[in-house]
Phi, psi and omega in degrees: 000335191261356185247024157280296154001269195292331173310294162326301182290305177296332169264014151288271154338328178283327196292314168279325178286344160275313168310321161268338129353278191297302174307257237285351138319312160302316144327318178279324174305300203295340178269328143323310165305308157336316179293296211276340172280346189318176208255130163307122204291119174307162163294128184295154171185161166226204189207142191238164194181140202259141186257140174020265181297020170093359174292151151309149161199145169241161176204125182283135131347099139273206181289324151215134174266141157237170194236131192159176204253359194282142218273309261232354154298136159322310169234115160248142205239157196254079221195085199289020173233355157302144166270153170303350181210092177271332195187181191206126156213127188230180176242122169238134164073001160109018176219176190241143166228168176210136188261051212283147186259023183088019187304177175276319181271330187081143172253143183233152199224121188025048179071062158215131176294110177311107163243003202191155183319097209245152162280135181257163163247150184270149170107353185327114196274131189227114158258153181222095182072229187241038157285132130253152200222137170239129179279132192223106175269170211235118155315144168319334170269002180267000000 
C-alpha cells in the first residue's frame, strides 16, 4: 500500500511540473509573437512653413500632431483665420492623414477643401487660414 502511495505522488509530481512546463511554454510563444505583432512605428515626416519674419521652421511629426491657433496644439499657429483646435494630422494604418475638426475656414490639401479624413504624401501642400505647410516624409536616417 505505501509503495502504491509513493507511486501516486511522484506521478502527481510529474503531472504538475509538465503542466507548468506546457504554461510557460506557452507564455513565452505568445511574448514572442507580440514582438512581431507590435504597433508600427510612424514613418518620419514633418512640416515645413515660412514664419512671420521669412524664416523656415520645421516640426517632426508625432503619432498625432495638432494645428491651430490654440497654445495647447503641437504646432500653434499665429494665424487669425485658424480655428482654435483647426485640423489633426495623425498616423493610422500604416499612412499620416489629415483631419479637419470642423474649422470654419476649413482646411485645405493641395488647394481642395479636406471634408473628410484625406492620406497625405510627401511633398503635399497643407492650408490653414493663410498658413501654408508642406508635409514631407524623412528617411529614416536623417
Amino acid at each position: 500500500m505505501g509503495e502504491t502511495l509513493l507511486a501516486l505522488r511522484i506521478l502527481l509530481a510529474l503531472l504538475l511540473y509538465g503542466f507548468l512546463g506546457v504554461a510557460l511554454y506557452i507564455l513565452w510563444r505568445d511574448l514572442r509573437r507580440e514582438d512581431k505583432l507590435a504597433i508600427p512605428r510612424p514613418a518620419p515626416a514633418l512640416l515645413r512653413w515660412q514664419t512671420a519674419a521669412g524664416e523656415e521652421a520645421t516640426l517632426a511629426l508625432g503619432p498625432v500632431t495638432g494645428l491651430g491657433r490654440a497654445d495647447d496644439n503641437s504646432l500653434p499657429l499665429e494665424d487669425p483665420f485658424a480655428s482654435a483646435h483647426h485640423a489633426l494630422i495623425v498616423w493610422r494604418e500604416g499612412q499620416w492623414h489629415i483631419e479637419d475638426l470642423g474649422s470654419h475656414n476649413g482646411t485645405y490639401l493641395n488647394g481642395e477643401r479636406v471634408s473628410s479624413n484625406r492620406v497625405l504624401t510627401s511633398g503635399d501642400e497643407i492650408q490653414i487660414g493663410e498658413t501654408r505647410l508642406r508635409f514631407e516624409l524623412r528617411s529614416a536616417t536623417e
